[in-house]
C-alpha positions as CSV (number, residue, x, y, z in Angstrom):
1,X,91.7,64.0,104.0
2,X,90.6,67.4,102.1
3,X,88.8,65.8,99.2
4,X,87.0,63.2,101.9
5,X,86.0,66.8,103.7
6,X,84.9,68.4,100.9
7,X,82.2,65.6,99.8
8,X,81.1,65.8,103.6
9,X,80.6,69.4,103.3
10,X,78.8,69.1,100.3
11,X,76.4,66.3,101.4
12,X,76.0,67.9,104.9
13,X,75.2,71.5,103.0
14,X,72.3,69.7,101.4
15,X,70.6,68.5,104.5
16,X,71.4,71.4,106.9
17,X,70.1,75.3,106.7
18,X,72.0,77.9,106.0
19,X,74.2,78.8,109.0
20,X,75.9,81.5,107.8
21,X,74.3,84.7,109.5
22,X,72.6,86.8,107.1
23,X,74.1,89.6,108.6
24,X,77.2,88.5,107.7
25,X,76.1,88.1,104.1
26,X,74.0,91.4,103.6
27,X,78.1,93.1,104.8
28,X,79.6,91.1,102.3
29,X,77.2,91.5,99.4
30,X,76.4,95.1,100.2
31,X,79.9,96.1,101.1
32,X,81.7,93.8,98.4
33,X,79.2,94.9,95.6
34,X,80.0,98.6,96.4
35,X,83.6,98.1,96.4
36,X,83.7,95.7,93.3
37,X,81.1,98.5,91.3
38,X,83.4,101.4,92.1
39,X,86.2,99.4,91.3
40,X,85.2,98.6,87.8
41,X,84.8,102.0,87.2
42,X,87.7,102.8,88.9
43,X,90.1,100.6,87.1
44,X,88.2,100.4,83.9
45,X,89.2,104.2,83.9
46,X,92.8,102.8,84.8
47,X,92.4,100.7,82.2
48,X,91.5,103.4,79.9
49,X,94.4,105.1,81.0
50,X,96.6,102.6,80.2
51,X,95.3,102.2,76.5
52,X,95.4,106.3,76.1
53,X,99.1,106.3,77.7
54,X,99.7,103.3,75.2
55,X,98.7,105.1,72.3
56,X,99.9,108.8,73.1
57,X,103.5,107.4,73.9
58,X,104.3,104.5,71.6
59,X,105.8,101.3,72.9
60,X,109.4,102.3,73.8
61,X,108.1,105.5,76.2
62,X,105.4,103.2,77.4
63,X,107.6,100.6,78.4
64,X,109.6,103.0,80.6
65,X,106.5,103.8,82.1
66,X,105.6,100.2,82.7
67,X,108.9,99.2,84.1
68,X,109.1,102.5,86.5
69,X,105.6,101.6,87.2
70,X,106.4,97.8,88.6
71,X,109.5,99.5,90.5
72,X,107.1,102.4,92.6
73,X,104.2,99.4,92.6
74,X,106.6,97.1,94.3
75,X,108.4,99.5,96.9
76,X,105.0,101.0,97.9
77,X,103.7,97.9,98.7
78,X,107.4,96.7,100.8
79,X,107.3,99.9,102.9
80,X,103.9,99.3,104.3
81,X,105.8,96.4,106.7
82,X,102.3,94.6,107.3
83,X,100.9,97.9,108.7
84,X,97.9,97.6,106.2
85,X,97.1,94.2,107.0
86,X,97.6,94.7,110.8
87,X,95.7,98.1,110.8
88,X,92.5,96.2,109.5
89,X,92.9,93.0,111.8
90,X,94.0,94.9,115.1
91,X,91.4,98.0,114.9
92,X,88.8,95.4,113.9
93,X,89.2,93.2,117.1
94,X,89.6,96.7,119.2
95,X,86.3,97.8,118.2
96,X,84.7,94.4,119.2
97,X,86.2,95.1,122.9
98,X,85.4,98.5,122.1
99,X,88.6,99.6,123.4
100,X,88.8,103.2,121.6
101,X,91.5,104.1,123.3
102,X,93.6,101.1,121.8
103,X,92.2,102.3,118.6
104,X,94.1,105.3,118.5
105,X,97.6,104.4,119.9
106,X,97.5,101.4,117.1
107,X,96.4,104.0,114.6
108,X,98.9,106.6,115.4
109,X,101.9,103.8,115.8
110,X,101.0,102.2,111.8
111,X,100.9,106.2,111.1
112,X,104.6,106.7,112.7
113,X,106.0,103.4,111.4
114,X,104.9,103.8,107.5
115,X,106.0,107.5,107.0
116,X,109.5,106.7,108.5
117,X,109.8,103.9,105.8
118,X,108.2,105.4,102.9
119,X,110.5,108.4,103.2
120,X,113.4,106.3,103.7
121,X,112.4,104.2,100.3
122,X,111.9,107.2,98.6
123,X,115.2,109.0,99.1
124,X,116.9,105.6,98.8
125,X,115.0,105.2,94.8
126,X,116.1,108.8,93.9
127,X,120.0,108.7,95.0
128,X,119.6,104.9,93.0
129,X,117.7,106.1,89.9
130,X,121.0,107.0,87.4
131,X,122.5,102.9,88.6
132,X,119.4,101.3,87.8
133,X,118.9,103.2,84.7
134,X,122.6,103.0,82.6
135,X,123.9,100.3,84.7
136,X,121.0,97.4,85.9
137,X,118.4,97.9,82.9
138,X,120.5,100.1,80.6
139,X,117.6,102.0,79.2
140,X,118.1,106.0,79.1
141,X,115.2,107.9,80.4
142,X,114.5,105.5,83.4
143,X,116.3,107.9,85.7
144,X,113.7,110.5,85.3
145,X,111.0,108.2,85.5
146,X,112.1,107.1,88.6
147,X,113.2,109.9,90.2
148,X,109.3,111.0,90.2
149,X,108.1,107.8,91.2
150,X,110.1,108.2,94.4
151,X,108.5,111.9,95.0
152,X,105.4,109.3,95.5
153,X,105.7,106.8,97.3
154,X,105.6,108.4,101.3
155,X,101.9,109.4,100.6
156,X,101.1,106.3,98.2
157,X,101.8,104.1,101.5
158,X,100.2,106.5,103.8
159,X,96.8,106.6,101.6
160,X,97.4,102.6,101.8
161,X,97.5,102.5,105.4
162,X,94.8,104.7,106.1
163,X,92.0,103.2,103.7
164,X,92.9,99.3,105.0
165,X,92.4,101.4,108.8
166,X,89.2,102.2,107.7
167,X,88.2,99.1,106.3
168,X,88.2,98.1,110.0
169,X,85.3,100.1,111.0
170,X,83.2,98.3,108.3
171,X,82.9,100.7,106.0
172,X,84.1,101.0,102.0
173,X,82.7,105.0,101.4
174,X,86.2,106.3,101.8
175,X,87.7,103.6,99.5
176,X,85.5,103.9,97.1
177,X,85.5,107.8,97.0
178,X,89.1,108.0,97.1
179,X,91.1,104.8,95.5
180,X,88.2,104.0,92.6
181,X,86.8,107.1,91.8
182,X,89.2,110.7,92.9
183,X,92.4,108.8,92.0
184,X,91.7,107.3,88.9
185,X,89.6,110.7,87.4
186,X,92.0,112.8,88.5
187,X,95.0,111.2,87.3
188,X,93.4,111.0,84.1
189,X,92.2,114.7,83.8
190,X,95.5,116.1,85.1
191,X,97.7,113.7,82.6
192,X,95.4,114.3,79.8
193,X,95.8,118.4,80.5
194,X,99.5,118.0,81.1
195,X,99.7,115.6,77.7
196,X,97.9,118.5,75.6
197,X,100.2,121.2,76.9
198,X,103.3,118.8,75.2
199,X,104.6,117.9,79.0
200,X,104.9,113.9,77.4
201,X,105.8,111.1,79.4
202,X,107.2,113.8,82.2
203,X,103.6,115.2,82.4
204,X,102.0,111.9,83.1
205,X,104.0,111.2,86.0
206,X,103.8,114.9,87.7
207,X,99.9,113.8,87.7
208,X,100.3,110.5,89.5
209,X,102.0,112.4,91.9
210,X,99.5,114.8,92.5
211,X,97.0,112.7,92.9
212,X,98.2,110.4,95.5
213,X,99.3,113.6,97.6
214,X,95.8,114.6,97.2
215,X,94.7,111.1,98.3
216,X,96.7,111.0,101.5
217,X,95.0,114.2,102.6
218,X,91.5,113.1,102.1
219,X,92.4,109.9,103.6
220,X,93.7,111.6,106.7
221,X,90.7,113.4,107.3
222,X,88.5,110.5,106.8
223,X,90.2,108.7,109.5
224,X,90.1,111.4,111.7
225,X,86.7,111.9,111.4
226,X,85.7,108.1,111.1
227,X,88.0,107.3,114.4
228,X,87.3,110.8,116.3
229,X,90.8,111.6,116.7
230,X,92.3,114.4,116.6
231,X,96.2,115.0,114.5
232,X,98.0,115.1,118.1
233,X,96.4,111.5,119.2
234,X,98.7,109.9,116.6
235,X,101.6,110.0,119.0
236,X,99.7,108.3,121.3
237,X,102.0,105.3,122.0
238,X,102.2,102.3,125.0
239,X,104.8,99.3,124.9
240,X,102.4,96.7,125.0
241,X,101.2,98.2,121.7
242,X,104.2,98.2,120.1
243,X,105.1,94.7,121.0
244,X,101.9,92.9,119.9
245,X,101.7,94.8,116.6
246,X,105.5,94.8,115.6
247,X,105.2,90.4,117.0
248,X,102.3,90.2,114.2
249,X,103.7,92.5,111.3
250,X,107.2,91.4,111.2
251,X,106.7,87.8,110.2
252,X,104.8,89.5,107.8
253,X,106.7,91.7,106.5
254,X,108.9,89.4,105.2
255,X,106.6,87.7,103.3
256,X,105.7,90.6,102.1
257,X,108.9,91.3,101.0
258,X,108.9,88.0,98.6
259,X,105.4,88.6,98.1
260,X,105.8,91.8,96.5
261,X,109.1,90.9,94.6
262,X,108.6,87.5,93.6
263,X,104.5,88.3,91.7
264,X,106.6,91.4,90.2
265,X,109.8,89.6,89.2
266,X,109.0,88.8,85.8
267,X,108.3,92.3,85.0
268,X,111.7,93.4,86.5
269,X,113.7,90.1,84.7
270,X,112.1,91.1,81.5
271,X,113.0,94.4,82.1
272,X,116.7,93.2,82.0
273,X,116.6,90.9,79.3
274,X,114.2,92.4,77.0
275,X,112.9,95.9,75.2
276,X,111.0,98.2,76.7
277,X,108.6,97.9,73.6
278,X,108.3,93.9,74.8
279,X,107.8,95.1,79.0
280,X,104.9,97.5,77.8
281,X,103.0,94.6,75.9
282,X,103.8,92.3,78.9
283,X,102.0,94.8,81.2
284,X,99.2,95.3,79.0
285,X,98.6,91.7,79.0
286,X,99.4,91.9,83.2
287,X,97.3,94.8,83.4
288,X,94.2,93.0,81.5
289,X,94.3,89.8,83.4
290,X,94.4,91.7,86.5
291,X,90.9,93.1,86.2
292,X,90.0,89.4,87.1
293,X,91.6,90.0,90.1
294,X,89.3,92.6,91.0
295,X,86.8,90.9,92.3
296,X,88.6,89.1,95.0
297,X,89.6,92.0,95.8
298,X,86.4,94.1,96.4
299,X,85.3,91.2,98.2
300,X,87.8,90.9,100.6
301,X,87.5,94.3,101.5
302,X,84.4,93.2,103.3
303,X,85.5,89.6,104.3
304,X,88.3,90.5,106.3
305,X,86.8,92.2,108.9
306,X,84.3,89.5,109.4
307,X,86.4,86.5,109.5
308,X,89.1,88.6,112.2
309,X,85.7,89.2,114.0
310,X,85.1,85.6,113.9
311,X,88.0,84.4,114.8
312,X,87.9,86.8,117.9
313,X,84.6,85.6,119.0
314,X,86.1,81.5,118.3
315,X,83.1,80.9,116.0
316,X,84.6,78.3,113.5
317,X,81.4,77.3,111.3
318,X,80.8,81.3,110.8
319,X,84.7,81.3,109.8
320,X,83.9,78.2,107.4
321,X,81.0,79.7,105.9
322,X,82.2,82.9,105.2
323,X,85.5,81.2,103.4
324,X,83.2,79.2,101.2
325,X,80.4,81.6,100.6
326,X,83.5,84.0,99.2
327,X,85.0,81.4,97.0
328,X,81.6,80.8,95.7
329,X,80.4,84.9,95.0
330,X,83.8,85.7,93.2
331,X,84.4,82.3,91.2
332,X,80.8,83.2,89.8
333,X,82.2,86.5,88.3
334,X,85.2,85.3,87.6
335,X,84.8,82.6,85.3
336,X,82.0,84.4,83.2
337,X,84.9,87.1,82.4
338,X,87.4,84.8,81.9
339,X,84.8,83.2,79.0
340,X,85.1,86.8,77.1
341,X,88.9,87.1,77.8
342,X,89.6,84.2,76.4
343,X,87.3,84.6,73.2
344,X,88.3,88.3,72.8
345,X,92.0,88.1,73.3
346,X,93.1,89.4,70.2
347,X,90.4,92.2,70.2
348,X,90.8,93.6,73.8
349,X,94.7,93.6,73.0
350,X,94.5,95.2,69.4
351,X,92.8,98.4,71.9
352,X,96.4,98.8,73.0
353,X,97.5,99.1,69.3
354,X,98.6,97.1,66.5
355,X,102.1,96.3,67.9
356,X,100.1,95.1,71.1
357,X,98.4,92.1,69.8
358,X,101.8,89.6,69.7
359,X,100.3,89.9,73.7
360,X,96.8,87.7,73.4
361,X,98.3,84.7,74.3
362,X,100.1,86.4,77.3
363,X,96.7,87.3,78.3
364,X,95.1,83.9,78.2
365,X,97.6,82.2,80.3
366,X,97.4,84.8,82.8
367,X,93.9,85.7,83.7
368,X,93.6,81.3,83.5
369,X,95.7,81.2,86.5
370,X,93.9,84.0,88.0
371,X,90.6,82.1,87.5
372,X,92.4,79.5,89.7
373,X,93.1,82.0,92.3
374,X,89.4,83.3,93.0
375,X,87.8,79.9,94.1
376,X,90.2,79.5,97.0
377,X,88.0,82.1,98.9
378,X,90.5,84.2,100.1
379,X,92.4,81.5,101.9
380,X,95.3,83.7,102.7
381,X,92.9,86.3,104.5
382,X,91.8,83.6,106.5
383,X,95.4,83.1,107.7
384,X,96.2,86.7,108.5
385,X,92.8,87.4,110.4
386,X,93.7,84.4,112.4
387,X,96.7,85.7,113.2
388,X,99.0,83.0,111.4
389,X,101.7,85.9,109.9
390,X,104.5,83.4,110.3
391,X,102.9,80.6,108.7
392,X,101.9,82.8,105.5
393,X,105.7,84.3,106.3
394,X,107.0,81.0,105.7
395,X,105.1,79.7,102.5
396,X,105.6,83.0,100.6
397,X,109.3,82.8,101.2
398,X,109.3,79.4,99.9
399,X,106.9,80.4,97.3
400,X,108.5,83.5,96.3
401,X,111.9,82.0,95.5
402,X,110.4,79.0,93.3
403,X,108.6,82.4,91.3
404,X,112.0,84.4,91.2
405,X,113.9,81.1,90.2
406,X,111.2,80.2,87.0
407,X,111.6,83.9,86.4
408,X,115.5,83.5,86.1
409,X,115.1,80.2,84.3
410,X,112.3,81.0,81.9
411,X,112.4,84.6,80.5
412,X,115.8,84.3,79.1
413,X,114.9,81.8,77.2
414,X,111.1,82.2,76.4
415,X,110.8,86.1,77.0
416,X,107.4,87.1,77.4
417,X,106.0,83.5,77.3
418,X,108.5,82.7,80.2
419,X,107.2,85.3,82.2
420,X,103.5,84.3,81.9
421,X,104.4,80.7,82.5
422,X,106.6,81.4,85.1
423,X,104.1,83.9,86.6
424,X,100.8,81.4,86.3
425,X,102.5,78.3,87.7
426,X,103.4,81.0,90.8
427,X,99.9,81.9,91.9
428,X,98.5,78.3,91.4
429,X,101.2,76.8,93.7
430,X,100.6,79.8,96.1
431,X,97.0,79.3,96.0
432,X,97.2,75.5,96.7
433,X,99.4,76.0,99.3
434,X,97.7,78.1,101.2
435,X,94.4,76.3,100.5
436,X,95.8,73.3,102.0
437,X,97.3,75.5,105.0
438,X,94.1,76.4,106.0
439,X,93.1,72.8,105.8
440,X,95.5,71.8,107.9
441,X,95.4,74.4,110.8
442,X,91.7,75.2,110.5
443,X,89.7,72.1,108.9
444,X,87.9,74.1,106.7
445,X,88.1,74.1,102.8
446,X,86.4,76.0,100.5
447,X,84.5,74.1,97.6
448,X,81.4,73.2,97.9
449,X,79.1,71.7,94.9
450,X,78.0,75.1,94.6
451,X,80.9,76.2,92.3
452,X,79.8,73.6,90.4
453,X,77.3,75.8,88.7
454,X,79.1,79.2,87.9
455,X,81.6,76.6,86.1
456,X,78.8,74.6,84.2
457,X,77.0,78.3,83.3
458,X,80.8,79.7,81.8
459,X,80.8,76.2,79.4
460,X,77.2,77.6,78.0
461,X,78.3,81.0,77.9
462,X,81.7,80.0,76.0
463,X,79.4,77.5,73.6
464,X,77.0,80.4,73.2
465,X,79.9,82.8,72.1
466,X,81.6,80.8,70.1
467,X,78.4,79.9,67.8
468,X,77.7,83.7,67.4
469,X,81.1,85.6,67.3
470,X,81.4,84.9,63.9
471,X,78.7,86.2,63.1
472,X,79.1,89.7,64.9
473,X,80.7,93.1,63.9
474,X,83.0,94.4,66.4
475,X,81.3,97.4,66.7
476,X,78.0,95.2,68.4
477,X,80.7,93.8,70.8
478,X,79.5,96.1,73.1
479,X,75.9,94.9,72.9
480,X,77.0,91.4,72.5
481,X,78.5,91.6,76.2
482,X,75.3,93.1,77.5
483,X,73.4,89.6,76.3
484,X,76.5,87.2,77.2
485,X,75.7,88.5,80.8
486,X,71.8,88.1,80.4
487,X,72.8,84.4,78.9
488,X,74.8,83.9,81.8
489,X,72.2,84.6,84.5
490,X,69.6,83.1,82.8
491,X,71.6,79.5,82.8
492,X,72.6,80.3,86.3
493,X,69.0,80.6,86.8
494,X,68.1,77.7,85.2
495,X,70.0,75.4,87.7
496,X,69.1,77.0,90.1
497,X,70.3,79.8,93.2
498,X,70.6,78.4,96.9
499,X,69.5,80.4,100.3
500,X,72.8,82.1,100.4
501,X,72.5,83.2,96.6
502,X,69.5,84.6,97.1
503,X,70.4,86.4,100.1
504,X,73.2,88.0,98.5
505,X,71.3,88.9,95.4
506,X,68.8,91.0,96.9
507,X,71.3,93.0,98.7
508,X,72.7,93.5,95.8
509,X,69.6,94.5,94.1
510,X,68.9,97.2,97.4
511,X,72.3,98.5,97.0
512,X,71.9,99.0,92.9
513,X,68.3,100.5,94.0
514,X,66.2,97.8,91.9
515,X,64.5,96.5,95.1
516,X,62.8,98.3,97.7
């Protein structure tokens, strides 16, 4: 059974050596620490954003924002049709042949593919923009919101598609340069200009769009240089190309297609049945929770390619490692943050504005169920890299329709509570599922004692909190975070890193340039 295996993998970790290569471990701590730094800039700054667009708009404008936000979010992740995920697993095992060649007909057909579909979504949101705004959500102003959106989406996808293709060469420069850092500074500096000159609500969105146009470019370029193409190799195309790609990203693209409505569906449903002043505190609450999200993120930016490379080369135990040694790095950041979310609620929401707060409790179930997500380590990247797109086809279908179905059931009832419910029973059932998938087709799980301590370290960080909020301004909270994280490490510390730990932590400490 999977609990039998799990206490033979943790008894057999105790007697055996690390057998995870420390190669392997140096990519993901190096590459993941880069990505998850430039990411907490990068969406801190988004985050920043947020509160600033909150503020400067008021609830009703800000809810229009929000809901033309999840409507762009959710078509520019449909019209990608896999090609993100496929570009990363299908370059990656192309290098290892080192079939260059390959490399470029696969890169110029996921080029082909996701303009075609992008352009089609846009025009498609634009001629529907004045039906989904008087007759769906009946909210006036929509229209315009999403007619901009739409101007956005061909080169959102494309920028997409070209910084997963780069992923594939083992390298996170270009992601972090581009999606953390260019697009979040210049979307601020542009809306913040336009916002000054009195352009409102219209002004914000003219800068999202010029900033993913400008992201596309630099993310052509980047590939061209990276892959040593040249723009005319992109219509490089064979058969056999065509029919091993499209046989990988169809299954997935419809998963994909409940896998990007269903997560989003209680933004759209409350959207219907509620205010816009009610969708903008949702998505602050959304938005806040998701930071915890992050990290699993940045990580799998550099697990991906390792685990396809594994799974090319037929090396189970470096697939099993890798899955665990994930699940382990992110639940220990995780549930730390998780700690001050859930002690700081009230405060973090109140950034937002007064009328914001009504959202803390939104906040807590949310980032709980994302918590619950980050020690699966990245079970459904192990399906894709293995190539299992039907299988994860098939489960987020199923999924995907139980989300849409609490959605339906629960927000007209509940409202905002629904949706968090309905959303945080979603991504636990997904994340067991595909836990036990993996189980089931590969034999590998990934808990180990070792979360064990991150856990045990949060409990000591909450008790430690909790004995000395009280007693703290708000204007130390700052200062207070800065020692929460020192308390943190310092129990974590106490019992104790293990040969991975340590090999990770010093890469990180060579990449942050404390250790020579």
């Amino acid at each position: 059974s999977l609990m039998k295996s799990i206490f033979l993998t943790n008894t057999q970790a105790k007697e055996q050596p690390v057998r995870l290569e420390s190669h392997d471990l140096h990519k993901m701590a190096m590459g993941g620490t880069a990505v998850l730094i430039a990411s907490i800039l990068g969406n801190g700054l988004n985050y920043a954003f947020g509160i600033f667009l909150a503020r400067q708009l008021g609830p009703h404008e800000f809810g229009l924002y929000a809901l033309g936000l999840t409507i762009f979010n959710t078509l520019g992740l449909l019209v990608l049709f896999g090609m993100d995920t496929g570009a990363v697993k299908f370059v990656s095992e192309q290098l290892e042949s080192e079939d260059h060649g390959k490399v470029i007909r696969t890169l110029g057909l996921i080029t082909l593919i996701t303009i075609a579909c992008s352009t089609i979504a846009a025009f498609g949101l634009a001629l529907l923009s004045n039906q989904l705004s008087s007759s769906l959500y009946k909210k006036p102003g929509l229209d315009h919101v999403l007619i901009l959106f739409a101007i956005a989406i061909p080169f959102s996808a494309v920028s997409k598609v070209f910084l997963s293709a780069l992923q594939a060469f083992q390298t996170v420069r270009y992601t972090i340069l581009i999606k953390y850092l260019w697009e979040p500074v210049g979307k601020i500096l542009i809306a913040a200009a336009l916002l000054w000159w009195g352009f409102g609500l219209h002004g914000v969105l003219v800068a999202i769009v010029g900033t993913l146009i400008f992201s596309a470019i630099c993310s052509l370029f980047a590939l061209l240089r990276l892959a040593h193409m040249r723009p005319s190799e992109f219509f490089s195309l064979d058969r056999s190309n065509v029919r091993s790609l499209l046989s990988f990203s169809l299954p997935l693209t419809v998963a994909t297609l409940f896998g990007v409505l269903a997560p989003r569906s209680d933004i759209l449903i409350l959207g219907y049945c509620a205010s816009s002043q009610e969708v903008g505190v949702y998505l602050a609450a959304f938005q806040t929770s998701a930071m915890l999200a992050l990290v699993m993120g940045a990580l799998e930016a550099s697990v991906a390619p390792i685990m396809s490379r594994a799974w090319a080369q037929q090396d189970s135990t470096r697939l099993e490692h890798t899955y665990q040694t994930a699940s382990r790095m992110t639940l220990s950041l995780t549930a730390p943050l998780y700690v001050l979310l859930l002690l700081f609620a009230d405060d973090l929401m109140h950034l937002f504005g007064d009328e914001f707060v009504v959202g803390a409790e939104i906040l807590i179930i949310l980032a709980a169920a994302q918590v619950f997500n980050s020690a699966a380590g990245s079970a459904n990247i192990v399906l894709l890299m293995s190539g299992l797109s039907r299988l994860v086809m098939v489960n987020t279908i199923v999924l995907g329709l139980s989300l849409v179905a609490m959605s339906v059931l629960l927000i007209p009832r509940w409202g905002m509570m629904g949706a968090a419910s309905g959303a945080a029973i979603g991504l636990v059932m997904m994340t067991i599922t595909r836990v036990v998938q993996v189980w089931r087709v590969h034999h590998i799980q990934p808990y180990t004692w070792g979360l064990a301590k991150p856990l045990l370290a949060s409990t000591g960080l909450a008790c430690f909190l909790l004995a000395v909020k009280s007693h703290i301004q708000p204007v130390y909270y700052p200062m207070l975070a800065v020692v929460a994280a020192l308390t943190y490490l310092g129990i974590l510390a106490t019992l104790g890193f293990n040969e991975e730990d340590k090999v990770a932590f010093k890469s990180v400490l060579k990449k942050l340039g404390l250790l020579g």
